[in-house]
C-alpha positions as CSV (number, residue, x, y, z in Angstrom):
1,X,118.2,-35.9,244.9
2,X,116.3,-39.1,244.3
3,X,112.0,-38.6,244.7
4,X,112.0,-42.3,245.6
5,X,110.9,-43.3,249.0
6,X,112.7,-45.9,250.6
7,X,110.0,-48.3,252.4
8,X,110.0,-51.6,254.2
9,X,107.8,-54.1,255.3
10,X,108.7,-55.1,259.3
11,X,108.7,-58.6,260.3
12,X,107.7,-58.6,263.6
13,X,105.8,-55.4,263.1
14,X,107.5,-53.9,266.2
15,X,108.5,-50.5,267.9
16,X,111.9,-51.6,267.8
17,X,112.0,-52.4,264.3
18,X,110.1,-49.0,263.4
19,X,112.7,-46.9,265.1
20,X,115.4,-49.3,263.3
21,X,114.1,-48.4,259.8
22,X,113.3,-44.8,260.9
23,X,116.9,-44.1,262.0
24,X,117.9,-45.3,258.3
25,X,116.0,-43.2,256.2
26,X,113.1,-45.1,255.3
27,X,110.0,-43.1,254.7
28,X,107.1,-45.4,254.0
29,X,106.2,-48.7,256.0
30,X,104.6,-51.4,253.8
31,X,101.9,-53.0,256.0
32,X,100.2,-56.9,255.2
33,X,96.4,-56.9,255.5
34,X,95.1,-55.0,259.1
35,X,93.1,-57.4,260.1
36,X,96.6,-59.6,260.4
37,X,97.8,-57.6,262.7
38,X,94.1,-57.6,265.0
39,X,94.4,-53.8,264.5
40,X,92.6,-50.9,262.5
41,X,94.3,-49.1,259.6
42,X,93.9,-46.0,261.2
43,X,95.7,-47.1,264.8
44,X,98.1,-48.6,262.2
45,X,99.0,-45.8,260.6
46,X,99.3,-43.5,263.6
47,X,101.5,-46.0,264.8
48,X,103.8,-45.5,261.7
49,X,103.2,-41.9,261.9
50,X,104.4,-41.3,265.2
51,X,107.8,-42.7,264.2
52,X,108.1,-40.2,261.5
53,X,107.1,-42.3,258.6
54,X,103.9,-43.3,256.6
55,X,101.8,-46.1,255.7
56,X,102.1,-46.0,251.5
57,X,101.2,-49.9,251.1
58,X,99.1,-53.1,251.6
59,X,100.1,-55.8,250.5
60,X,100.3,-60.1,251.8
61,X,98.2,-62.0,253.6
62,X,94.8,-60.3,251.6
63,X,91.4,-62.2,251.5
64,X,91.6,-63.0,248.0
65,X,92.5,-67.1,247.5
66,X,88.3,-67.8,246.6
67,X,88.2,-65.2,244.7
68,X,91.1,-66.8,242.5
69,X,89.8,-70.4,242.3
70,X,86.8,-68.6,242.0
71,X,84.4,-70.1,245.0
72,X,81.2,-69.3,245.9
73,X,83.2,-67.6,249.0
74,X,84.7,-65.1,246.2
75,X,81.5,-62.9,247.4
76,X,82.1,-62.5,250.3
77,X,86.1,-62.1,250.0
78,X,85.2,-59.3,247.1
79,X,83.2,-57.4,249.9
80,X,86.2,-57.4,251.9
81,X,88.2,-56.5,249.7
82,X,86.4,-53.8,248.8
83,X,85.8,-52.1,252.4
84,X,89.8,-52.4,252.9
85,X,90.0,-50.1,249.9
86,X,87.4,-47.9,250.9
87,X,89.4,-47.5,254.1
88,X,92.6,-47.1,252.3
89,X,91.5,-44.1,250.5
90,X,90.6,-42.2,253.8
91,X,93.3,-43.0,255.6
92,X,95.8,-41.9,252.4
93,X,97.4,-45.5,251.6
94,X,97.5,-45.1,248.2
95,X,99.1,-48.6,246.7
96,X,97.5,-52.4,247.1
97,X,99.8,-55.0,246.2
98,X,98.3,-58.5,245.0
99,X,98.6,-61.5,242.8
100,X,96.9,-64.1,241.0
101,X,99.1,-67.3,242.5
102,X,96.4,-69.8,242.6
103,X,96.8,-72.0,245.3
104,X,99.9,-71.0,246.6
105,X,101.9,-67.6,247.3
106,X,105.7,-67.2,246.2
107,X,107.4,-70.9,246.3
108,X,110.6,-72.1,246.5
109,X,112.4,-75.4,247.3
110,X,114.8,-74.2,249.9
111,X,115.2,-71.8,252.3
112,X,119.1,-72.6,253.4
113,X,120.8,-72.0,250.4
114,X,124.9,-70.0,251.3
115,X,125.1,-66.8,250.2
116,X,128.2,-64.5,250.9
117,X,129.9,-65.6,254.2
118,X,127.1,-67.9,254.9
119,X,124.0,-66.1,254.9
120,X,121.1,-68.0,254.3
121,X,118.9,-67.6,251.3
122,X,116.3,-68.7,250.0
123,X,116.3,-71.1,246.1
124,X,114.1,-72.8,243.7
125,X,115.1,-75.5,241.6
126,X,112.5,-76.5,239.4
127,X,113.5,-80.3,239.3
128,X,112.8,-80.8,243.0
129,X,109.2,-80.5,242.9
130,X,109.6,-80.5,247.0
131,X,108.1,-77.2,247.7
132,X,109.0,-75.4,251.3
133,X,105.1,-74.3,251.7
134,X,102.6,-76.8,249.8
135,X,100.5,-75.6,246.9
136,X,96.4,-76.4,247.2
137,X,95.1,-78.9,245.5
138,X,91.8,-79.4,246.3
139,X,91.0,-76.6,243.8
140,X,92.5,-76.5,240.2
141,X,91.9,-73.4,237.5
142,X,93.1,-73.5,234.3
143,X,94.6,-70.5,233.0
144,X,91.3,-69.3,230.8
145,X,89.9,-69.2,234.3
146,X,92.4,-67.6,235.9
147,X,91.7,-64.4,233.3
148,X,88.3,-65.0,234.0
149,X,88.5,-64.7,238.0
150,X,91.0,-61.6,237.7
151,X,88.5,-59.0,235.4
152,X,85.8,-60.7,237.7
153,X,87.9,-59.2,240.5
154,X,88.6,-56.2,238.4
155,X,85.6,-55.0,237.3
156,X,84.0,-55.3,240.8
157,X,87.4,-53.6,242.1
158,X,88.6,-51.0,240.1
159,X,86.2,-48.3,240.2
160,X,86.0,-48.9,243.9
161,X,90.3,-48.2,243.6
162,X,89.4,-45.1,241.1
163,X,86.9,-43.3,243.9
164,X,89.3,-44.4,246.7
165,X,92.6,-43.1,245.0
166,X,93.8,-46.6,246.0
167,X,95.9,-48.1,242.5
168,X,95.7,-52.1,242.4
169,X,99.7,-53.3,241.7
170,X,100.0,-56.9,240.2
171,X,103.0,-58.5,241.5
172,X,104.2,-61.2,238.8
173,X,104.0,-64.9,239.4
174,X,106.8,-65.6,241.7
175,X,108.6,-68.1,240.6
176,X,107.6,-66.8,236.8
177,X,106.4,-70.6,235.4
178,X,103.4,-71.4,233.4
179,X,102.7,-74.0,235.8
180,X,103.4,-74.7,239.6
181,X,102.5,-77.7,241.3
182,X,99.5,-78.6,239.4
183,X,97.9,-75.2,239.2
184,X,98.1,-72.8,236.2
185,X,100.0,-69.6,236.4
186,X,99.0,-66.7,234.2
187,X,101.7,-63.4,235.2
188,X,105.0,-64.8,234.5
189,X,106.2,-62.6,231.5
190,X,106.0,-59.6,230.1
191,X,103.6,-60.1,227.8
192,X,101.2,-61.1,230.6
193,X,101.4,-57.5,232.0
194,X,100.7,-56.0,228.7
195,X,97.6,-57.9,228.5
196,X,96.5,-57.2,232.1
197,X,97.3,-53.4,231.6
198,X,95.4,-53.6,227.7
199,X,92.7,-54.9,229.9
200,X,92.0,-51.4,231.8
201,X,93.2,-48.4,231.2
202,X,92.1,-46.9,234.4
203,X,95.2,-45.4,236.5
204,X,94.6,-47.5,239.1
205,X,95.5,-50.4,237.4
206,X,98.9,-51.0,237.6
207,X,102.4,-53.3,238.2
208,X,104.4,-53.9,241.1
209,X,108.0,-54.2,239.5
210,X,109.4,-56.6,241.4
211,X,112.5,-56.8,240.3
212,X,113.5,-59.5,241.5
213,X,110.7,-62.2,240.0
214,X,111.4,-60.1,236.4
215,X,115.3,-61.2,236.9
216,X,114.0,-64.7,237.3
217,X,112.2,-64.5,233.7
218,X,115.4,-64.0,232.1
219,X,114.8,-60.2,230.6
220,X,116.7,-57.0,230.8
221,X,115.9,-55.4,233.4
222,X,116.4,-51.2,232.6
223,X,114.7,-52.1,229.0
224,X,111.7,-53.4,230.8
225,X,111.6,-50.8,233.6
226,X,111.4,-48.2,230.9
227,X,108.9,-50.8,228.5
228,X,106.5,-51.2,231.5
229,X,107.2,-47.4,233.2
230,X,104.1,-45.7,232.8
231,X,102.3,-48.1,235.1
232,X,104.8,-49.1,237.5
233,X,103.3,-48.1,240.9
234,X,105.3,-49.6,243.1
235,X,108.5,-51.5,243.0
236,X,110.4,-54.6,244.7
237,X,114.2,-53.8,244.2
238,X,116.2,-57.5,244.9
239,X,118.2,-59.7,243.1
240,X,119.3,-63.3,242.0
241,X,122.2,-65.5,240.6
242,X,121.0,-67.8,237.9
243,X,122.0,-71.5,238.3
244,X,121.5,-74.1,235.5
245,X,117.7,-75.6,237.4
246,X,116.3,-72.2,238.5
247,X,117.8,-69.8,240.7
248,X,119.1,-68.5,244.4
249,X,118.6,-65.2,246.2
250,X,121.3,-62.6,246.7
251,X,122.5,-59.6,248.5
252,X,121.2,-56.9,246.5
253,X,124.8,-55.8,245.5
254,X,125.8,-59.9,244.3
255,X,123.5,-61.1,241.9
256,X,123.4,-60.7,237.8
257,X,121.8,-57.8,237.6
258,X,123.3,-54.1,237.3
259,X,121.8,-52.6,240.1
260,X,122.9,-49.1,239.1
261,X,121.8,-49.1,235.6
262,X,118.4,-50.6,237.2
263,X,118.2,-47.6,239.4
264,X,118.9,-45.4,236.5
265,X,116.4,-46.4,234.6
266,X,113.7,-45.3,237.4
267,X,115.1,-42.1,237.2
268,X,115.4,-41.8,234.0
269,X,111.4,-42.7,233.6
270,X,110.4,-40.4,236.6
271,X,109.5,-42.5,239.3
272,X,108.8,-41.4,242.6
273,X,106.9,-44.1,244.6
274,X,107.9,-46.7,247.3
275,X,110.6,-48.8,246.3
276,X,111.3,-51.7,249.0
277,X,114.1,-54.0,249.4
278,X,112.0,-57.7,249.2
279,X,113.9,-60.7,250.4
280,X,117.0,-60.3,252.1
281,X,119.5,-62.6,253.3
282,X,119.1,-64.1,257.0
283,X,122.7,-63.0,259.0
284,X,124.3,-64.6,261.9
285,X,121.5,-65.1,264.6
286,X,118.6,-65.0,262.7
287,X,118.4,-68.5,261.3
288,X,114.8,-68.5,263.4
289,X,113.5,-65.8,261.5
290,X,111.0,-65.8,258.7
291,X,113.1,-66.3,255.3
292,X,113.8,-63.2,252.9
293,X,111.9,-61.3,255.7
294,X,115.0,-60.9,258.5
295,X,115.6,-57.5,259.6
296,X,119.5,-56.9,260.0
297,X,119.9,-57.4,256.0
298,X,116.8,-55.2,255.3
299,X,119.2,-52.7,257.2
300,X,122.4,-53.5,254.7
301,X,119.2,-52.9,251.7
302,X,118.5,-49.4,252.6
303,X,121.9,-48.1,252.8
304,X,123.0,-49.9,249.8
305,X,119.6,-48.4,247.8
306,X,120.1,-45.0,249.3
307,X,123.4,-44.9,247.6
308,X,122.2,-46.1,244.5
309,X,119.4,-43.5,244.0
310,X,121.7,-41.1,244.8
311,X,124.4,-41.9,242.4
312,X,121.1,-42.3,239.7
313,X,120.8,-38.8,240.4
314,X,123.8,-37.5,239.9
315,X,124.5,-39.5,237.1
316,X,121.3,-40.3,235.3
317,X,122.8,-42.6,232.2
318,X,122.2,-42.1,228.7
């Protein structure tokens, strides 16, 4: 049997949608920063509890944006940041998930691309330079500063994490280009992450594989789950279909990638943390719902992942 935990964010964060992903075997509940939700951690996580799950992960919506541009405000954001670890580590949320997007979070240039029977998905094409969510402006880094602003974040950080038991995940740059809309990019390949984890050894440095964004770069992905495994924390599992400017979103059982031989390879290199379908196709009736973040095919996701890790596990590849 498969030591991966199934996990989900919900979008809306709702008892309905908890008992949803409860009666379909999830086991963790990814949660965006608390103070979104005008709630405590610890009323959050009983919440979760009480369905029969946990809280494993924080990730979205975190104070960070000054510290990357590097603001004066970055002081008072790095305080912040730092309590909501403090308060991870005694509540037992073990994972943070963040990036280094300047100006911007994850981009694309449409949200109402077809997929299968005319789901809609989400695309980027990087001749459009129309962006669904605008990118800031009125604050350009280079990249030398961008290195500079993350082990500035890091250093003040990490041994904060270390006490706390809390490991920092870097999510890649998502869509993975040395340049969006102006601003400089710094994790959009591989070699990126093995600077970041040459950087600091401490364990609680480490990657969010998302899957998904590594597809977009163009590697293999089993190779790089087993290059990168000893720090993977945490994982995004979705997919994508190539076209010739950039790509489109997929169901996570039509897009280039082999999603079994993925799923081997985290078996095959151990790993037993929260693995979460990330953007999903909108269905019939949800074309009013946030993109990648629906609900009904988050439900298609687990079912389909469930039978994948099982499968890994009974047949673990070369």
């Amino acid at each position: 049997m498969s030591k991966i935990r199934i996990a989900t964010v919900l979008d809306p964060f709702t008892d309905r949608n908890l008992a949803l992903a409860a009666q379909c075997g999830v086991d963790d509940v990814v949660l965006r920063f608390p103070g979104s939700y005008q709630d405590t951690l610890a009323n959050l996580c009983r919440r979760v509890e009480s369905f029969g799950m946990r809280v494993s992960v924080i990730e979205g919506f975190l104070p960070i944006e000054e510290i990357k541009l590097g603001t004066p405000e970055r002081e008072r954001e790095i305080q912040d940041m730092i309590s909501l670890v403090q308060e991870m580590g005694a509540q037992g949320v073990e994972i943070l998930c963040y990036n280094m997007l300047s100006g911007s979070d994850w981009s694309r240039t449409s949200t109402t691309e077809k997929e299968r029977g005319g789901a809609l998905v989400t695309a980027f094409d990087r001749t459009s330079g129309e962006f669904v969510e605008a990118i800031r402006s009125d604050s350009v880094v280079s990249e030398n500063q961008l290195w500079e602003h993350l082990q500035w974040f890091l250093d003040r950080l990490l041994p904060v994490a270390e006490e706390a038991g809390v490991a920092l995940t870097m999510h890649p740059d998502d869509p993975p280009l040395p340049t969006l809309g102006g601003q400089a990019r710094i994790m959009w390949n591989v070699e990126a992450f093995e600077r970041l984890l040459e950087l600091y050894e401490s364990p609680s440095n480490g990657i969010c594989f998302c899957q998904g964004t590594f597809a977009e770069m163009g590697v293999d992905i089993p190779e790089t789950i087993r290059h990168l495994a000893r720090r993977i924390r945490y994982v995004h599992f979705r997919d994508i279909r190539h076209t010739e400017n950039g790509f489109v979103e997929s169901f996570h059982d039509n897009g280039d990638t082999d999603m079994f031989a993925a799923m081997q390879a985290y078996h095959e290199i151990g790993y037993d943390g929260a693995m979460r379908p990330d953007h999903v196709p909108q269905l019939c009736g949800e074309e009013d719902e946030n993109p990648g973040y629906s609900m009904l095919g988050r439900l298609y996701a687990f079912g389909y992942m469930r039978g994948l890790m099982q499968s890994a596990a009974s047949f673990p590849g070369p």
